[in-house]
N, C-alpha and C positions, 0 to 999 in steps of 0.2 A: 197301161198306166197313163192320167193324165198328164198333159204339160203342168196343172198346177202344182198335181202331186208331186213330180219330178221335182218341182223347184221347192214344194215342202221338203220331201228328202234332204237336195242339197243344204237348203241351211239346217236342218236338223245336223248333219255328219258335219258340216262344217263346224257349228257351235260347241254338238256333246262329242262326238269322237277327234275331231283330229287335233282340238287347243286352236288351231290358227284362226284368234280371231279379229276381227276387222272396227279396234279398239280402240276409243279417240275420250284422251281426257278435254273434260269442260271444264272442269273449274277446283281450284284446290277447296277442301275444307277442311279444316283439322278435327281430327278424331272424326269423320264421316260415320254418320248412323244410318237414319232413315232417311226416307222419300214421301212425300205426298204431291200430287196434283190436284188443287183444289178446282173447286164448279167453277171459277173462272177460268182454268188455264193455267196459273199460275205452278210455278213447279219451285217447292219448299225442301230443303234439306236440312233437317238435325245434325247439328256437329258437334262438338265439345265443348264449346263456349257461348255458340249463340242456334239460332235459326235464320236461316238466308232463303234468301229469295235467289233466283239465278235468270239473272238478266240478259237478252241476247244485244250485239250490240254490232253494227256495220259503222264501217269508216268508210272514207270518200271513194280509195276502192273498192271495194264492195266487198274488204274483207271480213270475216264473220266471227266473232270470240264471242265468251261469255264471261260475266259479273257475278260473284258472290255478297249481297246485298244482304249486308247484317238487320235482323229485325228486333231485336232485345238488345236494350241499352242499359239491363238492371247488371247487379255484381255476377261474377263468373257460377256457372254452375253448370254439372256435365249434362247435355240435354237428351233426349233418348226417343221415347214414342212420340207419332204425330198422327191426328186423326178428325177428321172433319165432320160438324152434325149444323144440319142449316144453317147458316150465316158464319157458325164461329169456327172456328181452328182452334185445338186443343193440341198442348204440348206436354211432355214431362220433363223434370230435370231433379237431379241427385245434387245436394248440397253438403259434405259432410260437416258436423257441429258437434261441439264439447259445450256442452250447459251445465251447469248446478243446480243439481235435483236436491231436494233436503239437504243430506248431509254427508253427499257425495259425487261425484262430477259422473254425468252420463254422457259416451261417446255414441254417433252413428252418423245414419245417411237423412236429410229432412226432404221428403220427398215434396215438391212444390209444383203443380198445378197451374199452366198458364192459356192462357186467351185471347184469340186479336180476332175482332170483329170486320170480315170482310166488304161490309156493307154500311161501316161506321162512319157519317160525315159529320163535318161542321157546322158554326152557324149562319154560314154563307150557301148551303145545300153541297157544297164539295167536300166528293169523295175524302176521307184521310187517308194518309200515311201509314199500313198497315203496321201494329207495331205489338207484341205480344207484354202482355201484363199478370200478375200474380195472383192468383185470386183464390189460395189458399195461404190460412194466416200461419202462424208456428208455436211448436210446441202443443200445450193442452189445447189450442184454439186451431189448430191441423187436424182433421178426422183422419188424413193419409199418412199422419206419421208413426202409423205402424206398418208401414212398409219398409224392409230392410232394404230392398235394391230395384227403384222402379225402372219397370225400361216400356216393351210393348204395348200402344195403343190399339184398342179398335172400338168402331159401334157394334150395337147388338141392332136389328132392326126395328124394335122398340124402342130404340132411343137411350139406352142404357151404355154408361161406357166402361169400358174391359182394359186394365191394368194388371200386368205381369208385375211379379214381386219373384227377380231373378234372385233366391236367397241362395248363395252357395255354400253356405254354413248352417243351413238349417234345412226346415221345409219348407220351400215356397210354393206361391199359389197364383190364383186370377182373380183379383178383384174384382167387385161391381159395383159403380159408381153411378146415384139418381143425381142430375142434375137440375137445375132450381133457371128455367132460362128468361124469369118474368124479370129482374131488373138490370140495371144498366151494363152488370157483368154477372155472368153466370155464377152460381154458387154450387157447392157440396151439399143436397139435402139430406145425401144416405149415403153409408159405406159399407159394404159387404167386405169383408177383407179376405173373406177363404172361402168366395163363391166356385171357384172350383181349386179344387187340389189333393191332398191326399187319397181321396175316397175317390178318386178315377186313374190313380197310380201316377199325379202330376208331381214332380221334385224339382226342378228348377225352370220355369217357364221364362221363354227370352221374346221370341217373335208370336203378335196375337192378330189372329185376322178373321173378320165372317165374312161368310160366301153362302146363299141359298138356306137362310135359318141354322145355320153352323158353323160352329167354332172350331179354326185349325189352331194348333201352336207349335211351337217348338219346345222342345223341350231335353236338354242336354245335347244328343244325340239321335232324338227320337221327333217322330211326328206324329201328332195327335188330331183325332179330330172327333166333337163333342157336338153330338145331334142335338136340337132346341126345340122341346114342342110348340103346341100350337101356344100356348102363352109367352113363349119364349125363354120357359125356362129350365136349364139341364137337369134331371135326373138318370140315374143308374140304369134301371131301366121302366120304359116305358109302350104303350101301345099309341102306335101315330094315327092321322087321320084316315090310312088307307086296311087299318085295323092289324097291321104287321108291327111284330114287337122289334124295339129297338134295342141294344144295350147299348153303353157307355163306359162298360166296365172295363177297368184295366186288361190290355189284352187286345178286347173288340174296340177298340179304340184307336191303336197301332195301325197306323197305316205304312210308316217305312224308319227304319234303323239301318244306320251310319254312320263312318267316320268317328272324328273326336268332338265335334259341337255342328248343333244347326241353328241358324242366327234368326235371320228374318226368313219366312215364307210368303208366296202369292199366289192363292187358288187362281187355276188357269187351267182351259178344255178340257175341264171334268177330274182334271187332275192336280199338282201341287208344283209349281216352280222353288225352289229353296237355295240357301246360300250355306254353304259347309266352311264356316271361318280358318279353321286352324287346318284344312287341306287344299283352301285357297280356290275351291270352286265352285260352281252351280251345278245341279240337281234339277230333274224335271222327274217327277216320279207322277205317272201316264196313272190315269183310270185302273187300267189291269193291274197295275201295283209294278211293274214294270220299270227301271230308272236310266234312266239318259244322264251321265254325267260330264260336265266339260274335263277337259286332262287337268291334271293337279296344280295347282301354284299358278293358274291362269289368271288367276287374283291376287292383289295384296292385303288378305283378311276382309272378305267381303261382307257385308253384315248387312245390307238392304238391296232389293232388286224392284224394278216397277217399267212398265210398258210405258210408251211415250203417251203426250195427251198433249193439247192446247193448242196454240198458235207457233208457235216453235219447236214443236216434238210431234213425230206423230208415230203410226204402229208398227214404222219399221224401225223404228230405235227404242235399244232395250238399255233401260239406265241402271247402272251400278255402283251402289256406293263402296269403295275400298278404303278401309278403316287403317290398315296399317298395323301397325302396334299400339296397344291400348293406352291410353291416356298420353302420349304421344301426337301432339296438336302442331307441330313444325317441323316433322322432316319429309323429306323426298317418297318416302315407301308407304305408300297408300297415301293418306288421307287428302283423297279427291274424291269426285263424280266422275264416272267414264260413261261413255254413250257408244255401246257394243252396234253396229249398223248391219240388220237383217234382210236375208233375201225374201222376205215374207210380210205382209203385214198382217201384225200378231193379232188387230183387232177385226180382221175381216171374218165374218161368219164360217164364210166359206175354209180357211185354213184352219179354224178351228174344228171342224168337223173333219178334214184329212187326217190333221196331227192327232186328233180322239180316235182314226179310225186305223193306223198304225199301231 
């Protein structure tokens, strides 16, 4: 056995078997959702109220903290998926509204669409102040306001974007969303609203992610994942380019079942990192179908997980948002970001190819 694998090993038993992990909060957020690292570097976190940037910050001693730097200055509304396509950041957020329809009052959730252009300057050539903006309208002038509960963002590799509609009162599905990126802010040109769902045995989808032309999600308790042909688009079944048939169908689809909820996922070495909210841990379910889980309650209500990136994080720290209790945006028990610190770095080729070959 190599030294590296040894030290593969060690952090693997140290993170999924023994609990004792080496766990450092960064920065409070209330109701903590997701994570993004955008193509600058920048590390973004969805919370209940807004979207924050997290700022690293040294004093004269060269002590080190970190800033939750609000990016939405519009009315409260719970924020959820985050997901990047050239230049823009795209966000979701849940509004709920009582309108007067005809000649009766219609309650839900208005699901709203937002935007901050990373590359936006002024009229001086300097950079702006990234700041996220609404750029879906409401009511009949919403195409996404038939979604009962949006949450999970991702791209498709064609540029298509992927919206969970976590309906826990009905059937929910994955949207697909064209987007329009010729004027000053992107628009809605198309809306699939039950691009996938029933007909792949999909019922409540939370966390949406691609990896290699395929679609992983979460889903209740379950984890799914939804092959993309060569157009990039899912059907049941199909023959791919290497002339082997694919299914999609409920069933061949199931990659791992657990626990009472799976939140957010992250494809990683061939295999699936996930967050099991209501057992309070992380899941690493290997290639072989195989699971590594951390000890129970090592979280408080974890709901996003992501690898470090940029100039302030890098592959040995693994960021976790702890939610807490839902809708709960000011107490002690979760809602922060922690930064778990590994004895590995998770982006190097080579430990990727150990931990696949375990």
């Amino acid at each position: 056995m190599t030294a590296k694998t040894k030290l593969v090993l060690a952090a693997l038993t140290t993170l999924c078997l023994t609990g004792c992990l080496d766990k450092e909060e960064i920065a409070f957020i209330g109701d903590a959702e997701n994570i993004l690292f955008t193509s600058q570097g920048d590390l973004l976190v969805t919370g209940g109220e807004s979207i924050y940037r997290i700022n690293k910050l040294s004093n004269a001693q060269g002590q080190v903290s970190y800033q939750a730097e609000s990016l939405y200055l519009g009315e409260k509304c719970s924020f959820t998926g985050i997901a990047q396509r050239d230049n823009w950041v795209f966000s979701v957020c849940g509004k709920p509204y009582i309108r007067w329809q005809g000649w009766t009052f219609k309650a839900g959730i208005e699901t709203r669409l937002m935007a901050a252009n990373l590359a936006a300057q002024g009229s001086d050539g300097a950079t702006l102040p990234l700041r996220f903006e609404r750029i879906t309208g409401s009511g009949t002038d919403n195409p996404l306001d038939a979604i009962t509960l949006p949450n999970g963002l991702a791209f498709t590799p064609d540029g298509k974007l992927l919206i969970a509609d976590s309906n826990y009162l009905g059937q929910g599905s994955v949207g697909r969303i064209t987007l329009d990126l010729s004027g000053p802010l992107p628009r809605v040109a198309h809306f699939e609203k039950d691009w996938l769902g029933a007909q792949y045995g999909i019922s409540t989808p939370n966390g949406v992610r691609v990896a290699d032309n395929t679609v992983y999600l979460s889903d209740n308790n379950k984890l799914r994942r939804i092959h993309l042909d060569s157009s990039h688009n899912a059907q049941q079944l199909f023959t791919n380019a290497q002339g082997q048939l694919v299914s999609n169908m409920d069933g061949d689809n199931l990659l791992y079942q657990g626990g009472l909820t799976i939140d957010d996922i992250m494809p990683y070495c061939g295999g699936v990192a996930l967050t099991q909210f209501a057992e309070g841990r992380l899941v690493f379910v290997a290639a072989s179908g195989k699971s590594f889980p951390t000890a129970p309650f090592a979280f408080k209500g974890p709901s996003s997980l992501a690898i470090g990136q940029g100039p302030d994080f890098n592959g040995y720290d693994l960021l976790v948002t702890e939610k807490g209790i839902l809708q709960d945006n000011t107490s002690t028990y979760g809602n922060q970001l922690s930064r778990i610190h590994m004895g590995i770095d998770l982006h190097a080729p080579q430990s990727c190819a150990e931990i696949a070959a375990l």
